[in-house]
N, C-alpha and C positions, 0 to 999 in steps of 0.2 A: 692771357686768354682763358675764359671758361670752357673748361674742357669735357664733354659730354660723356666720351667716347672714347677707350684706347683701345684698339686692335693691335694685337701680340700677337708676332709672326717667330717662330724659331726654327732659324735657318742654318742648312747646312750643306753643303755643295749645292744649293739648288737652281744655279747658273741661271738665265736669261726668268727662269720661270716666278722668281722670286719679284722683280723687277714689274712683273706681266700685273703679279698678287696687289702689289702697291699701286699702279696705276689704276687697274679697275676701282679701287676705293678711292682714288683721284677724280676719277671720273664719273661715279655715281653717289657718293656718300655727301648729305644733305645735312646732317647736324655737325658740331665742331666735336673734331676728333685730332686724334695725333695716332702717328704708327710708334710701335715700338719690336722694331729687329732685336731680339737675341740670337748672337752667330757662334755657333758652338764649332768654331776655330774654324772655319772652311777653309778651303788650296784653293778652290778656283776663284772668279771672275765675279761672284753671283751681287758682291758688295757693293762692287765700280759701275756694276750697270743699273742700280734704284736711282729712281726719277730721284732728280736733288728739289727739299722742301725743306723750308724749315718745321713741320711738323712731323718731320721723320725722324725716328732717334733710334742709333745704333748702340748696343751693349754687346763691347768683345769679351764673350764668357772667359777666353782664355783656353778653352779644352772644349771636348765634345762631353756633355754633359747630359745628352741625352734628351726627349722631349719635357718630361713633368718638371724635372730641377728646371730646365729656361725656361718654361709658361710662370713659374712662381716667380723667378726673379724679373722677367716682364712686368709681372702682376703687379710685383713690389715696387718697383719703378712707373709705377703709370699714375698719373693722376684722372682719368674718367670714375664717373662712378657707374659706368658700365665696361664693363670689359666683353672684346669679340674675341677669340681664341682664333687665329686663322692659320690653317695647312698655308706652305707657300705654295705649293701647287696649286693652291684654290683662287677663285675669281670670284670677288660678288657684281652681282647682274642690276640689273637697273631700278628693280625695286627690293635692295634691301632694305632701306627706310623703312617700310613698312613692318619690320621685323624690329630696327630701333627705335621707331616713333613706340611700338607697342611696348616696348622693356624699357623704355624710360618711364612710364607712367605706372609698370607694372615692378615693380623693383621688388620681388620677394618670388620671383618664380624664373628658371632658366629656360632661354628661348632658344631653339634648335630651328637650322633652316635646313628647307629643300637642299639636297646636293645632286646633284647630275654626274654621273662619272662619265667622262669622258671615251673613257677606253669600251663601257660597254651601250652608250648611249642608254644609261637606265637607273634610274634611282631607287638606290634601297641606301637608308642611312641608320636603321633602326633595327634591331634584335630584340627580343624576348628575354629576359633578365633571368639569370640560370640559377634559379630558386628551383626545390620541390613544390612548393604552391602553384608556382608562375606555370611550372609543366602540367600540374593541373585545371588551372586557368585555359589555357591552348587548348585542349580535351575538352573542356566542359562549358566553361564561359567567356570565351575570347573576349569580352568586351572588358572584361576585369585586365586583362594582361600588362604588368608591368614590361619597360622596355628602356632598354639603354641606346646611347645615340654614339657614333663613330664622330673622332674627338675634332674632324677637319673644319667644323666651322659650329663653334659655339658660343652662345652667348649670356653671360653671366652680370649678376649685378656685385658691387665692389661684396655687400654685405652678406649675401648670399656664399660668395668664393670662401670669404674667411672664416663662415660658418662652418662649410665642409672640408675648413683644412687645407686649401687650393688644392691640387693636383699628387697625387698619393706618387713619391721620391722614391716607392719601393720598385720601382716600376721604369727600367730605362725607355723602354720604347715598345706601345701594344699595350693594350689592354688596361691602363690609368685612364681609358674613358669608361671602360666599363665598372669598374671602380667608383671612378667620381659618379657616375648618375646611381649606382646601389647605393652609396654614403647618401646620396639628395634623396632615393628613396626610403630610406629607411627612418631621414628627417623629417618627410609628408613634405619638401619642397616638389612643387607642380612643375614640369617641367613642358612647356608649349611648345608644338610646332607651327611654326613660321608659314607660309606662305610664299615668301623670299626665296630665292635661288641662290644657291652658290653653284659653279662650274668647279670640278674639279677632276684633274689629270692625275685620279688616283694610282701612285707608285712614282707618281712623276719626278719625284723626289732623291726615292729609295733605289730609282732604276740605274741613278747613276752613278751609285755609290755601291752597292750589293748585287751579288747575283740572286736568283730567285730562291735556292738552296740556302745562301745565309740570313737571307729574310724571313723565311719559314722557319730556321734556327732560334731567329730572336722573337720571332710571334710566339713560339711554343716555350721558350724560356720563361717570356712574360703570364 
């Protein structure tokens, strides 16, 4: 099968919600795609309950290995020549097509969608990229402002990824998105926003794994 599409999910305790991620891409995604799970060692249940497809493929890391090392080795393993990075917490909504109809024809720029967070019924997915310019930019000419995208639903062309390196290994968990789109800025790759929704149960993930104390621990490490 020609494969348009891999969405790389890496997961790790994220029980029933992971299951929720892959069905919506069941259910809405219109080009030919395959999923690809990296499970960075999970306890629970989150494995046994993914719709069973054969265009779902599991890679057991072996250990928790953190987000950026399993996005790369997803990466590595995929055959699309576009790749979706998906939180498992996240859902895409019924027109994300419109997000990959546009990045298969555009293959030299990264396409970011709408997110919805769940928790606060409100989407912000986007910062300001923490240059001394960019702080000037805000002040003076806001339409200049560089901005980086939160890493739960991205979407990358194969050629593009391996331009910038895939996903910076310096970096367990936090702040490898804000990274990856500085590295894209600094190459003049264009990065679009989408149109597309993703849903996402931001922390959904991390809620059931960490207290909010050791999350804030590994934000501020990264």
């Amino acid at each position: 099968m020609n494969v348009e599409l891999s969405v790389v999910i890496v997961n790790y305790n994220s029980g029933e919600l992971l299951g929720l991620a892959v069905q919506s891409l069941r259910n809405y995604v219109q080009v030919d795609y395959e999923v690809i799970v990296v499970d960075n060692e999970s306890t629970d249940d989150s494995l046994s309950l993914l719709p069973v497809s054969e265009n779902v493929h599991v890679i057991r890391a072996g250990q928790n290995l953190g987000f950026a090392k399993a996005c790369n080795i997803g990466a590595r393993a995929a055959k699309g020549q576009l790749l979706h990075f998906l939180n498992p917490d996240a859902r895409v909504t019924e027109n994300i097509n419109e997000c990959y109809h546009s990045a298969l024809v555009d293959l030299d720029s990264i396409y970011v969608t709408r997110i919805e967070n769940t928790r606060t019924a409100t989407e912000r997915s986007s910062y300001p990229l923490p240059t001394i310019g960019n702080i000037l930019n805000l002040l003076f000419f806001p339409g200049r402002v560089a901005r980086w995208h939160i890493g739960a639903s991205v979407v990358v062309p194969r050629g593009v990824f391996n331009q910038l390196g895939g996903w910076s290994e310096d970096y367990f968990m936090y702040v490898e998105d804000l990274d990856f789109f500085y590295k894209a800025w600094v190459a003049r790759i264009a990065t679009v926003s989408s149109n597309s929704l993703v849903v996402h149960d931001q922390g959904g993930t991390t809620r059931k794994v960490w207290t909010d104390l050791e999350r804030l621990r590994r934000v501020e490490k990264s």
